[in-house]
Wavefront OBJ file of the C-alpha trace (Angstrom):
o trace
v 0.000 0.000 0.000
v 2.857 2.522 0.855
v 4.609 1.745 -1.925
v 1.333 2.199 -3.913
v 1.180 5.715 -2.636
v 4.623 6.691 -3.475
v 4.392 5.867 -7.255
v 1.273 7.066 -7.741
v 2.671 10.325 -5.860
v 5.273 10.233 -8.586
v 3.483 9.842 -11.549
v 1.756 13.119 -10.435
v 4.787 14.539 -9.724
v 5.833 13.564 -13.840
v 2.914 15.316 -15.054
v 3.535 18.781 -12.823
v 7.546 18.931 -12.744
v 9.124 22.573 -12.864
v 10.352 23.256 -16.499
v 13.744 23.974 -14.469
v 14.192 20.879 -12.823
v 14.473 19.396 -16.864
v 16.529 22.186 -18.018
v 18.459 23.935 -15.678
v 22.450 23.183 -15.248
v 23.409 25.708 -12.500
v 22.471 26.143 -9.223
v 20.243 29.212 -7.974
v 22.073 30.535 -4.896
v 19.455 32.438 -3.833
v 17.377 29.347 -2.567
v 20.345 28.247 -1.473
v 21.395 26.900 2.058
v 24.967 25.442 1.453
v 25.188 23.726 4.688
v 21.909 22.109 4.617
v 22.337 21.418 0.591
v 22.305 17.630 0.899
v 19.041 17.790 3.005
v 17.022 20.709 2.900
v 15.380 19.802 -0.670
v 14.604 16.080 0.381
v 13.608 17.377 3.561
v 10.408 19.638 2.333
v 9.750 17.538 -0.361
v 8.701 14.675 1.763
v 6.498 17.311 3.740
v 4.960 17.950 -0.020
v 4.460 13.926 -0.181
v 2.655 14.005 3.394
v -0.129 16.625 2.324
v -0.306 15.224 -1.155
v 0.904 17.840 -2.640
v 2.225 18.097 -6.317
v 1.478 21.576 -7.918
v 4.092 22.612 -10.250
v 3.774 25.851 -7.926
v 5.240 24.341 -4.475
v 7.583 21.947 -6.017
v 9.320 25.078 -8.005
v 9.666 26.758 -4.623
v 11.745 24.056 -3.376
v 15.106 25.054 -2.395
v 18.280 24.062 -4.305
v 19.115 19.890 -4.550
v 22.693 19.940 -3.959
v 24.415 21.964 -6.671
v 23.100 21.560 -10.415
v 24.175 19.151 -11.777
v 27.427 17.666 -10.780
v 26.603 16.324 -7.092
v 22.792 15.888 -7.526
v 19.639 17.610 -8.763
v 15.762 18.205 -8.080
v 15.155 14.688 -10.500
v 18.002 12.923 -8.668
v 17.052 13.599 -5.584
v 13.273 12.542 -6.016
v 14.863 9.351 -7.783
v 17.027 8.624 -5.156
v 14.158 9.239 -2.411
v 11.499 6.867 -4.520
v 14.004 3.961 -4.724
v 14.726 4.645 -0.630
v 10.839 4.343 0.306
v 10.493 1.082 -1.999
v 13.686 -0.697 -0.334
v 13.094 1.068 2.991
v 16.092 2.926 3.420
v 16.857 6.477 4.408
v 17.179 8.604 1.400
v 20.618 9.637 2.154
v 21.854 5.686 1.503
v 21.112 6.006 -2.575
v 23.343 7.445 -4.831
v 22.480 8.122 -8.336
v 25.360 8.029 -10.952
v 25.807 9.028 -14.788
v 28.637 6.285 -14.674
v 28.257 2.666 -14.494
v 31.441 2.273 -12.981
v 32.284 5.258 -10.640
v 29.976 4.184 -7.967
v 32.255 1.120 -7.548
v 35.782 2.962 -7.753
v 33.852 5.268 -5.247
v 33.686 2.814 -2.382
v 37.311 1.396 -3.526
v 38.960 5.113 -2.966
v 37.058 5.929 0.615
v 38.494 1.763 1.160
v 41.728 2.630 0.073
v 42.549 5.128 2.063
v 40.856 3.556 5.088
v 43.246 0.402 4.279
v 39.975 -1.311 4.128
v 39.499 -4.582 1.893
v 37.184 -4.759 -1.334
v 34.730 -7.287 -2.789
v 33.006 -7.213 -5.929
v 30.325 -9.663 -6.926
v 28.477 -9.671 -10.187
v 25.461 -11.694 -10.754
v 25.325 -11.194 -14.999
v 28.335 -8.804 -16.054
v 30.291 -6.179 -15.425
v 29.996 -2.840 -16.528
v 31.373 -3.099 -20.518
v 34.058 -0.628 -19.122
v 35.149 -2.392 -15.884
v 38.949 -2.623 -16.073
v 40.465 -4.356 -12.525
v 43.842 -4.079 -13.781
v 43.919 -0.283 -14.851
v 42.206 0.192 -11.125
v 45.452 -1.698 -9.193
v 47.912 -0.483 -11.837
v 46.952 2.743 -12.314
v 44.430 4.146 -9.397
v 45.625 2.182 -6.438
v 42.934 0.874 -5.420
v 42.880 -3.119 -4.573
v 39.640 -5.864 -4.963
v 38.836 -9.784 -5.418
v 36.111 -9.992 -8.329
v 34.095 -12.842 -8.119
v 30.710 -14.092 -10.612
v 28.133 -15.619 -8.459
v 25.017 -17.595 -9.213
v 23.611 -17.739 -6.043
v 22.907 -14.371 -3.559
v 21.843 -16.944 -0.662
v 25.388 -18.187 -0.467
v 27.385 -15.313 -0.261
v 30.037 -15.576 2.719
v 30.903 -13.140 5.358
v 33.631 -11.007 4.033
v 36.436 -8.901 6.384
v 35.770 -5.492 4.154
v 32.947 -4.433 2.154
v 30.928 -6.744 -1.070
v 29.797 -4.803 -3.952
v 26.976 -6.492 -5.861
v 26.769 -5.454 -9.158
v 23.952 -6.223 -10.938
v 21.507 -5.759 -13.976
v 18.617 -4.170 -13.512
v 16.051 -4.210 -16.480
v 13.155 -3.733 -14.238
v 12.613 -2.046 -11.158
v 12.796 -5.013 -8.524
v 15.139 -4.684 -6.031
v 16.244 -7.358 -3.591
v 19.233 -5.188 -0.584
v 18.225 -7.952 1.974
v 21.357 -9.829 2.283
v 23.538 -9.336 5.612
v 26.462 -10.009 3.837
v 26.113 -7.189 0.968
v 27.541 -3.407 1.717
v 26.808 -1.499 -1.321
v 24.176 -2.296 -4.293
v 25.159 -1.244 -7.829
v 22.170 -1.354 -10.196
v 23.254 -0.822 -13.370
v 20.559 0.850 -15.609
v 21.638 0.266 -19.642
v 22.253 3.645 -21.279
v 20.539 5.914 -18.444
v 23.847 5.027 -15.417
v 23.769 3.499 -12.175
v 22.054 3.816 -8.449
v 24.241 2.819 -5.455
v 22.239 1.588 -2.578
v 24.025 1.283 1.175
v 22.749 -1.098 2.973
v 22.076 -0.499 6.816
v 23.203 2.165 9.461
v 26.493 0.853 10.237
v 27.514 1.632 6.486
v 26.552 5.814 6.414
v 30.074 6.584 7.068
v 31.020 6.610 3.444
v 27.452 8.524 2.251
v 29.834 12.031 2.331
v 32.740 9.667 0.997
v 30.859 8.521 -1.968
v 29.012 12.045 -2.380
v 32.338 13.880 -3.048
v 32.844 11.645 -5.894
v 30.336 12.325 -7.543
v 30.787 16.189 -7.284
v 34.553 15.900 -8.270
v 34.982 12.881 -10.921
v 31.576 12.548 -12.234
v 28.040 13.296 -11.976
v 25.138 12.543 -11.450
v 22.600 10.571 -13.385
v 21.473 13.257 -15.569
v 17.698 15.106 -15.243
v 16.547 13.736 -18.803
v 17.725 10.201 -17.220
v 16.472 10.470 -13.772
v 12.760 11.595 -15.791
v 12.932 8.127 -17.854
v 13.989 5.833 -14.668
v 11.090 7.166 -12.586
v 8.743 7.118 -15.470
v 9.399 3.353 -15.383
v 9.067 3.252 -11.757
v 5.982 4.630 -11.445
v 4.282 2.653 -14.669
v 6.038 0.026 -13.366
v 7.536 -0.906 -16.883
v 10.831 -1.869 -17.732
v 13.665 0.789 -18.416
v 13.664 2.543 -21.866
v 15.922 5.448 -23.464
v 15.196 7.493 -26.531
v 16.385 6.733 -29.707
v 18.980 9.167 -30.792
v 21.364 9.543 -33.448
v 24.139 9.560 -31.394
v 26.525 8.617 -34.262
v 25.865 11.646 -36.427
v 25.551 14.057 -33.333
v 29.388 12.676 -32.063
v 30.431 13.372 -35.568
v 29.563 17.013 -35.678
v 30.085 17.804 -31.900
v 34.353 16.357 -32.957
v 33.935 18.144 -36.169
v 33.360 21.561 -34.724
v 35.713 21.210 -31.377
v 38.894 20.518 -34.427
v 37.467 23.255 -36.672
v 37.075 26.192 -33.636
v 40.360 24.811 -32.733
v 42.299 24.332 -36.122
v 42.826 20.849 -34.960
v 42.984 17.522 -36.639
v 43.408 14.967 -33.749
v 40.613 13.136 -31.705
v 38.259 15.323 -29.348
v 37.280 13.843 -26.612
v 33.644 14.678 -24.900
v 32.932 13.665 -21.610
v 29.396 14.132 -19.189
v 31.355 17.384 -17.253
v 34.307 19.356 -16.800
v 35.660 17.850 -13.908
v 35.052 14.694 -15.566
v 37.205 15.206 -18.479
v 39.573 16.658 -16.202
v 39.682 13.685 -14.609
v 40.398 11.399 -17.199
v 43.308 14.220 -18.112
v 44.504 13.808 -14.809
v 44.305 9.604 -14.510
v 45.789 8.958 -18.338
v 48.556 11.135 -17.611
v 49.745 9.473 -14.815
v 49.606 5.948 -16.782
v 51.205 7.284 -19.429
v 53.962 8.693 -17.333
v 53.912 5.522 -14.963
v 54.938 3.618 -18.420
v 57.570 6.617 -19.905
v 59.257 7.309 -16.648
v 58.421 4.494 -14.620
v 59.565 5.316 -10.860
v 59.637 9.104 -11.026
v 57.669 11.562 -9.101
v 54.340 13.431 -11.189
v 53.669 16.724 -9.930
v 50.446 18.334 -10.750
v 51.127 22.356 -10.788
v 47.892 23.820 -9.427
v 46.975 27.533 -8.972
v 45.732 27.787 -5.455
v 42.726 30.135 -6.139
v 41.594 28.322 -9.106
v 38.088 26.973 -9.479
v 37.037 24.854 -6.292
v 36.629 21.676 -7.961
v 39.963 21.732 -10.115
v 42.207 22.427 -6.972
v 39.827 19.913 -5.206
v 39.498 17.059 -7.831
v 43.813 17.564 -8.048
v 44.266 16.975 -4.256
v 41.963 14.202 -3.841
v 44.339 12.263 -7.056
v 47.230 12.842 -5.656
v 45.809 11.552 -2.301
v 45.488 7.982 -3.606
v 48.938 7.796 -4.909
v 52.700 7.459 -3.171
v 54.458 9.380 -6.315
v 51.888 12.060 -6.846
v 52.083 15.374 -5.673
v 50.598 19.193 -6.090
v 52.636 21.856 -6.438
v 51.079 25.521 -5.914
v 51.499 28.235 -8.945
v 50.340 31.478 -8.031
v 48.605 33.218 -10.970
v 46.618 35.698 -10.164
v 46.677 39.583 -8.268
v 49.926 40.249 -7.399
v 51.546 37.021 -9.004
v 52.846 36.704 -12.081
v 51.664 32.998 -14.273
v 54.987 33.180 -16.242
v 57.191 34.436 -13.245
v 55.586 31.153 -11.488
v 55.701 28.705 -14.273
v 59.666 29.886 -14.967
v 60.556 28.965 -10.951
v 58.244 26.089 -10.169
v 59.704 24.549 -13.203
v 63.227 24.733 -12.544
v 62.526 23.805 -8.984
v 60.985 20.347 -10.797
v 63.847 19.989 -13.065
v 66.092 19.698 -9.744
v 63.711 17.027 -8.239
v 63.602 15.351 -11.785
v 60.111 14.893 -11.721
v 57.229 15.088 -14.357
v 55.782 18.522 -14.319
v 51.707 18.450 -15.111
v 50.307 22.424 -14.999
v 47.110 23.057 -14.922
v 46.135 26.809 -15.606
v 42.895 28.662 -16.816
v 43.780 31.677 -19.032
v 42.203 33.910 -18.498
v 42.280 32.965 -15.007
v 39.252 33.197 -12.742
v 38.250 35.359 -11.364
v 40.726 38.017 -11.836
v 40.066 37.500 -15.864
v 44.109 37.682 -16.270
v 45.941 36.926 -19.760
v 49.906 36.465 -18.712
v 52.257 37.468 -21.472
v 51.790 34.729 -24.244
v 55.249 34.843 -25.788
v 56.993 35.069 -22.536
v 54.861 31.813 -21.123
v 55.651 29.949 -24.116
v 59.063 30.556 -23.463
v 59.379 29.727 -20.031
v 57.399 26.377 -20.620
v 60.094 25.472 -23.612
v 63.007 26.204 -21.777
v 65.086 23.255 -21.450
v 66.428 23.097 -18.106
v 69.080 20.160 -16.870
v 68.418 17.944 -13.796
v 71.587 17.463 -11.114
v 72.897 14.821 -13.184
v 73.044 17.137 -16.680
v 70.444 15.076 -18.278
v 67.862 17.076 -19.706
v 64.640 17.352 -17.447
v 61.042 16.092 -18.540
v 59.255 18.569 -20.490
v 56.187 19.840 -18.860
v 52.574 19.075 -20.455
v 50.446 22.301 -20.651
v 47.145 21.548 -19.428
v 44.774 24.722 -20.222
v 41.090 25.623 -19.111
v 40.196 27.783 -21.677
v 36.653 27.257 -20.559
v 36.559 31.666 -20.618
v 37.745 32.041 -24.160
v 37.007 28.853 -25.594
v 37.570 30.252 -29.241
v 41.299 31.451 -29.056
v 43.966 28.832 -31.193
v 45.842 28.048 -28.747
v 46.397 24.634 -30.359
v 46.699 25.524 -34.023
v 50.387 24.263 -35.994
v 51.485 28.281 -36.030
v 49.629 29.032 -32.329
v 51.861 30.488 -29.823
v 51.728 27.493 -27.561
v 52.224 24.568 -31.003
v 55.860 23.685 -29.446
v 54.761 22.780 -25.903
v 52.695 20.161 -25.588
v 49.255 21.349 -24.643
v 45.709 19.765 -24.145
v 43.300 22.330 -23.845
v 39.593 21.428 -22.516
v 36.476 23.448 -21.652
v 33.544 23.251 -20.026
v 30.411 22.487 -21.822
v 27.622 23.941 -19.651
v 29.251 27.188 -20.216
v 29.463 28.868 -23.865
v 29.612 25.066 -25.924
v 25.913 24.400 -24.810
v 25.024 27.551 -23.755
v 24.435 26.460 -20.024
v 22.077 23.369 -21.847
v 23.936 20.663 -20.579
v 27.281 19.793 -18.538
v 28.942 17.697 -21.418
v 32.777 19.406 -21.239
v 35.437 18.296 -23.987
v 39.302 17.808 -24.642
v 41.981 17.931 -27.428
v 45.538 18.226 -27.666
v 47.840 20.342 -30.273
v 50.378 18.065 -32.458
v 52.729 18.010 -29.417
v 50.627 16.415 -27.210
v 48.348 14.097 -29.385
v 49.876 11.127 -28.527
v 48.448 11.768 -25.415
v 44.486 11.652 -26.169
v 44.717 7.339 -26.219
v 45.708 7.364 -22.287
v 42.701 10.309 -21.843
v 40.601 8.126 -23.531
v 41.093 5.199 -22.022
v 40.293 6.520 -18.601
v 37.265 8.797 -19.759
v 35.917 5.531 -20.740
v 37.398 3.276 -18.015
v 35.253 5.561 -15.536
v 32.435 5.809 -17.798
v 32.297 9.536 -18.282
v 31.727 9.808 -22.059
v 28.995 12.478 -22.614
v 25.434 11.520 -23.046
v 23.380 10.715 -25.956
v 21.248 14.218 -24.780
v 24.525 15.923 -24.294
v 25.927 15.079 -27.863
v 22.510 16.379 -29.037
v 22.335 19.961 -27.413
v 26.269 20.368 -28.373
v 25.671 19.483 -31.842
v 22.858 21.965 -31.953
v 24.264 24.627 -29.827
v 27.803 24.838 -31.246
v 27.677 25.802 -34.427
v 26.960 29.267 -33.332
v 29.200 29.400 -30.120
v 31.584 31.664 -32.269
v 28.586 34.193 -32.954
v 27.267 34.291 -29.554
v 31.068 34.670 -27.581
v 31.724 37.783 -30.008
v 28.074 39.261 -29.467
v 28.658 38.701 -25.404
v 31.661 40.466 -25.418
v 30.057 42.963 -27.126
v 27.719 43.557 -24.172
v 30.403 42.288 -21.442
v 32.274 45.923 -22.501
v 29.682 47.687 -22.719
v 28.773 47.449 -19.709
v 32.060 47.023 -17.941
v 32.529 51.143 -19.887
v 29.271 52.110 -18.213
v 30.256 50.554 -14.595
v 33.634 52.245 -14.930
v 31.402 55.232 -15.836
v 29.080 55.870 -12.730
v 31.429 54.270 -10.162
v 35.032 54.868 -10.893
v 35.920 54.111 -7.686
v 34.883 50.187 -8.203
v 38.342 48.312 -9.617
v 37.094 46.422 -12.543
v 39.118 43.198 -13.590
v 38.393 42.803 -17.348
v 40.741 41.909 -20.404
v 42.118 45.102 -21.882
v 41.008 46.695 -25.835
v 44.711 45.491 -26.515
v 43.734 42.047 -25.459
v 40.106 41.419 -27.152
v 42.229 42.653 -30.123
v 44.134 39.501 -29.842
v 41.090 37.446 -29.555
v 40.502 37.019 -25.703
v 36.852 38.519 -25.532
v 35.219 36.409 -22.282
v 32.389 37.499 -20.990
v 32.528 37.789 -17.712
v 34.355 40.157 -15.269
v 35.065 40.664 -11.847
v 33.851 43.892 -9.825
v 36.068 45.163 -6.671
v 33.417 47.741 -5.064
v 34.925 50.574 -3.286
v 34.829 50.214 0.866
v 35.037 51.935 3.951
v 35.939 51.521 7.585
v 38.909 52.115 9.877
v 39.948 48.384 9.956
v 40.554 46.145 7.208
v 38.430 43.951 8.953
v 35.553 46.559 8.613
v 36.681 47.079 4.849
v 35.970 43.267 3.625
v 32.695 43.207 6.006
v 31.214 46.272 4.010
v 32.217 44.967 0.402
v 31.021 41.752 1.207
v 27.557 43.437 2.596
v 27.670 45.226 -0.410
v 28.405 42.843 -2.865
v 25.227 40.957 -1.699
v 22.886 43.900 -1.770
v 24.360 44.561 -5.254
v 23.154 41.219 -6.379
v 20.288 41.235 -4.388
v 18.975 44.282 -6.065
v 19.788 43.272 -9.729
v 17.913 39.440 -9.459
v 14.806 41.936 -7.086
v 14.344 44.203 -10.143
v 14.882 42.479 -13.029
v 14.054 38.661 -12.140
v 13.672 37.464 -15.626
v 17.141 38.162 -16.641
v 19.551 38.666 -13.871
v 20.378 35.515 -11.623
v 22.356 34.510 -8.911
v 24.053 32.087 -10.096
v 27.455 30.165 -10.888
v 27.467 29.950 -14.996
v 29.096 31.544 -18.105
v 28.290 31.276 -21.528
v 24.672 31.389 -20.820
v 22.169 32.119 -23.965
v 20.198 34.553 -22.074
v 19.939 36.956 -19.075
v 22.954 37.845 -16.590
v 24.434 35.754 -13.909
v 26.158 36.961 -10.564
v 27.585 35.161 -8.260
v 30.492 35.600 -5.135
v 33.587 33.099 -6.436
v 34.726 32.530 -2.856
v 31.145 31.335 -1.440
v 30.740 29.198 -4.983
v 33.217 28.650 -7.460
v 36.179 28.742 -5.196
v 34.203 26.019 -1.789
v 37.349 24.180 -1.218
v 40.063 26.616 -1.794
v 41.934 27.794 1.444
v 40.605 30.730 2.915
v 43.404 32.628 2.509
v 43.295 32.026 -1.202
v 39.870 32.708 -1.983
v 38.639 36.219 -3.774
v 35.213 38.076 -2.088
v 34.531 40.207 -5.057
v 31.500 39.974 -7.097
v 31.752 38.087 -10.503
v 29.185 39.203 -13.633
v 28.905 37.102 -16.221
v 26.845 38.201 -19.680
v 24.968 36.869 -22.298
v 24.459 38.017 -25.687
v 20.607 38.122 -25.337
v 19.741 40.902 -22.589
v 18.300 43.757 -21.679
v 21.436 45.956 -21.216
v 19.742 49.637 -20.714
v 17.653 48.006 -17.771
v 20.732 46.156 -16.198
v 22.692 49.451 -16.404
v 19.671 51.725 -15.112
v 19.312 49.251 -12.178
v 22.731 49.400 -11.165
v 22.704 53.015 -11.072
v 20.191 52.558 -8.691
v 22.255 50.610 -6.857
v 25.281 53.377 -7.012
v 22.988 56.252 -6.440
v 22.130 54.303 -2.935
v 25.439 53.777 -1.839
l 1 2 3 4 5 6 7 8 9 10 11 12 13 14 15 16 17 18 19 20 21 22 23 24 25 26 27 28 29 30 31 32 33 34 35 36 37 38 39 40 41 42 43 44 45 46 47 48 49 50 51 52 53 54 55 56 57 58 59 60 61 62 63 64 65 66 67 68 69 70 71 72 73 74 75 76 77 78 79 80 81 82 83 84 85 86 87 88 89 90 91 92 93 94 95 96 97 98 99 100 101 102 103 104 105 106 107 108 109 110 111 112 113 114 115 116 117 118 119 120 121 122 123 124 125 126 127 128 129 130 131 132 133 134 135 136 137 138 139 140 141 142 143 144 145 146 147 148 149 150 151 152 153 154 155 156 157 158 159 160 161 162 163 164 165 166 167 168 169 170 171 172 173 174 175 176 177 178 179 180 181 182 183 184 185 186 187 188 189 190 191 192 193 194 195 196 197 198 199 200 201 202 203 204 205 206 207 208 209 210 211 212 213 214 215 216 217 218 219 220 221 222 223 224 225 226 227 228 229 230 231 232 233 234 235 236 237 238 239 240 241 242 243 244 245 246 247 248 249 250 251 252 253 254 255 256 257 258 259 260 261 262 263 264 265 266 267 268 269 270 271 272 273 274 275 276 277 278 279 280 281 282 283 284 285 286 287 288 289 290 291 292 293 294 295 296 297 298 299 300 301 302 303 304 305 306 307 308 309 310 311 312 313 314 315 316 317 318 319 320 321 322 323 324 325 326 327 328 329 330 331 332 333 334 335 336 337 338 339 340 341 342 343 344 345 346 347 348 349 350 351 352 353 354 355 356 357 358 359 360 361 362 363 364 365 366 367 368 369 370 371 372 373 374 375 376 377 378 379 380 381 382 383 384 385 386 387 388 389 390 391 392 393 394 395 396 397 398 399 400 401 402 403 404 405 406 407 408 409 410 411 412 413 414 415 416 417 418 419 420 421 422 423 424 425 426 427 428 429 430 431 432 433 434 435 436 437 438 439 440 441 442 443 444 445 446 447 448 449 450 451 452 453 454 455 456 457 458 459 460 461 462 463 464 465 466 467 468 469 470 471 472 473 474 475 476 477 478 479 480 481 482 483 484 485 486 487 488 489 490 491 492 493 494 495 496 497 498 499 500 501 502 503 504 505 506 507 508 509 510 511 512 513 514 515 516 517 518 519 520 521 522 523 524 525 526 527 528 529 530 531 532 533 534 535 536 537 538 539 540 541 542 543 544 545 546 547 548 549 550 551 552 553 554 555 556 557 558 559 560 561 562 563 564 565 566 567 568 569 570 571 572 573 574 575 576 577 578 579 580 581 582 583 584 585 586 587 588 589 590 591 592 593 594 595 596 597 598 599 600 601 602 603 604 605 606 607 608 609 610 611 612 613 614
């Protein structure tokens, strides 16, 4: 009867879902509780369930599901609650993956560094992408795999059992003493982790986190089909999409915008192609230098979830280690790259860097021709040999239409992969789907990537394919008619507040072909401590934001995106973009980012409104 009540709840909830919940990539911070962001949505949503409520009204009211998409969504988290109340768990205890295979390296990291033993059992197959020997050689991480016939005879184990199993219909059987963790794998739409029992919520946050930093998870148009078969109780379908052709163009265009002839690789996020980055260059180092030290060069202040995702790698592994490069302010990117470099060539270890230009959020271009030179400078070791070249590893996710890559770019003798991130200007904030590819230099390189994006199963979605291959042909047209805006309204800021320090590429640099569309505002302070200072900027960069979302709600959000078709996003990098960065490190200014499609006379009368009442 209960579980009667449920599906029927959800079939309602089908018919009445926000348009948002579907559509949206990025999280509103305005309805927003960061501490309470893995409960509070779950939380009011079951008080919805209790009065029977399912107006499209109340459930778009709901506050933010964890932070669209990466770690979890509105249409996650009502999957993940609907497969709870049919197995009888807590809510917290199912995990909802893109992947087929991360929620099992998942529970092998959190086991690995607990020094905890591994299990896997599989009842029909694998995942098509399961690789144990990549996962000891390469990862770390240590397991027995074992095919079983029967789920009555499974022995006690010292360590956790993963079942992995096929799941073409929605029964679920968790009531085995001697099973951990669940894996159901659902064919084309990605996986649901269920933890059995209370003794076993240690590794919830464990298993959360790696969803947020290496994958993500199962994706809205997903999560729709799975409970659309859970509440008609039908077997799991997917639509039929030509994924072939949409690959094909999406590759086509990334080479073209790129003057590049190699493979692109597309993966379901970012961070998830950064990932795979990350993992096949350490096992293609492990097998070039086998025995020497990888060092991952990381700006400190960089986004949260590149300096995060970095640390957690190197984390799992003796001969990996992060290396700081200060970028932005007062630092110098080439100044950093020349000593942190020549520091590595005295260690004799394999230099990795990782840098966004322009950076974020400062919105800084370092001197091309002097970076190029200080990253082809060949430096000796102790011994006089000559030390490993570094590999260039650039988020151009702000200026994803500058050749850095092409045979006569400024960067074609260093070997560079470049990748971006696809919920920003390739989709136009559509979908998370980021991509890869690597100059001449570097191609060799892309087999390794690849192996890992698909060892982790991280390639983009069939969906994702489809909104890139509709969305990029014209991501040229839209980045030059956002800058257009982006200085516009940058000159009429600088205009009415002079006082406000405005970081913002130069005319000299947009000349060159860096025109992003986003800058960073400084507003002036006041006080007689510097404590006093940063309270009233950071007072007034809310009331600043508050006012522009207040007045002019259909266009101006607060919000973490970039590249966005429509409207104007704000957001606070150090209370978003920057969550794990050390304190120190992170910047309390107020970042604007601008589409081509807005209303620019109302944003700028609104935020002389917002001068006028300073």
């Amino acid at each position: 009867m209960q579980h009667q009540k449920v599906l029927n709840y959800i079939q309602d909830i089908i018919v009445n879902i926000p348009a948002d919940w579907l559509n949206l990539t990025t999280h509103r911070l305005d309805i927003y509780n960061e501490k309470l962001a893995k409960t509070q949505f779950v939380t009011q949503f079951e008080k919805l369930y209790s009065a029977e409520n399912v107006s499209t009204k109340a459930l778009s009211e709901l506050p933010t599901a964890y932070d669209y998409i990466r770690l979890g969504h509105p249409l996650s988290s009502v999957l993940e609650w609907t497969i709870a109340k049919l197995n009888n768990l807590n809510t917290e205890n199912v995990i909802s993956f893109s992947s087929e295979t991360i929620p099992v390296l998942a529970v092998l990291r959190t086991n690995l560094l607990a020094s905890r033993n591994t299990r896997i059992l599989y009842t029909e197959s694998l995942p098509k992408a399961f690789n144990a020997e990549l996962l000891k050689s390469v990862y770390n991480y240590n397991m027995e795999v074992e095919k079983i016939q029967n789920l009555d005879q499974v022995d006690p184990f010292d360590g956790s059992t993963i079942l992995i199993s096929n799941h073409e219909n929605i029964e679920l059987n968790i009531q085995n003493e001697n099973i951990d963790f669940y894996v159901n794998l659902y064919e084309d739409l990605g996986s649901v982790l269920l933890i059995s029992g209370q003794a076993k919520t240690s590794f919830i946050s464990d298993i959360q986190h790696v969803r947020r930093r290496e994958t993500i998870a199962m994706t809205p148009a997903n999560c729709l089909m799975a409970l659309k078969a859970y509440a008609d109780q039908t077997t799991f379908s997917t639509d039929n999409l030509d994924t072939k052709s949409h690959k094909t163009t999406v590759k086509s265009i990334i080479n073209d915008i790129n003057t590049t002839s190699g493979d692109a690789l597309v993966a379901s996020s970012g961070l998830s192609m950064q990932y795979a980055i990350m993992m096949g260059l350490i096992d293609d180092a492990q097998k070039e230098y086998p025995g020497k030290a990888i060092k991952f060069v990381v700006p400190p202040n960089c986004y949260g979830g590149t300096n995060d995702q970095a640390r957690r790698v190197a984390a799992c592994l003796d001969n990996v280690d992060i290396v700081d490069l200060p970028v932005d302010g007062d630092n110098d990117m080439v100044n950093s790259v020349e000593n942190v470099l020549t520091q590595l060539a005295k260690e004799d270890a394999i230099p990795y860097i990782i840098a966004e230009i322009p950076t974020n959020p400062r919105v800084e271009v370092p001197d091309l021709e002097n970076l190029k030179a200080a990253l082809s400078k060949e430096r000796q070791t102790p011994t006089g040999d000559v030390a490993i070249a570094p590999v260039f590893i650039l988020d151009q996710t702000f200026c994803p239409n500058v050749q850095f890559l092409s045979e006569d770019g400024i960067l074609s003798g260093v070997k560079t992969i470049a990748y971006v991130s696809g919920s920003k200007f390739p989709s136009g904030g559509k979908c998370t789907a980021g991509y890869c590819v690597a100059n001449t230099k570097a191609e060799h390189l892309i087999q390794p990537i690849a192996t890992h994006l698909e060892l982790c199963d991280n390639e983009a979605t069939a969906l994702q394919y489809q909104i890139l291959a509709a969305q990029m042909p014209s991501m040229l047209t839209r980045i030059a008619d956002a800058y257009k805006n982006t200085r516009a309204f940058v000159n009429y800021i600088q205009e009415v507040l002079p006082e406000a320090k405005i970081n913002f590429v130069s005319e000299e640099l947009a000349a060159q072909g860096f025109t992003p569309s986003v800058f960073s505002l400084d507003l002036p302070t006041k006080g007689n401590t510097d404590e006093e200072r940063e309270q009233y900027k950071r007072a007034l960069n809310l009331r600043l934001i508050n006012l522009m979302i207040t007045e002019i709600p259909n266009e101006s959000k607060y919000c973490v995106s970039y590249g966005q078709l429509k409207g104007c996003y704000w957001t606070i990098p150090a209370t978003s973009t920057q969550g794990t960065t050390k304190e120190g490190d992170k910047d309390y200014i107020a970042r604007v980012s601008v589409s081509p499609d807005l209303d620019l006379e109302k944003h700028k009368d609104v935020f002389l409104e917002f001068v006028e009442g300073i």
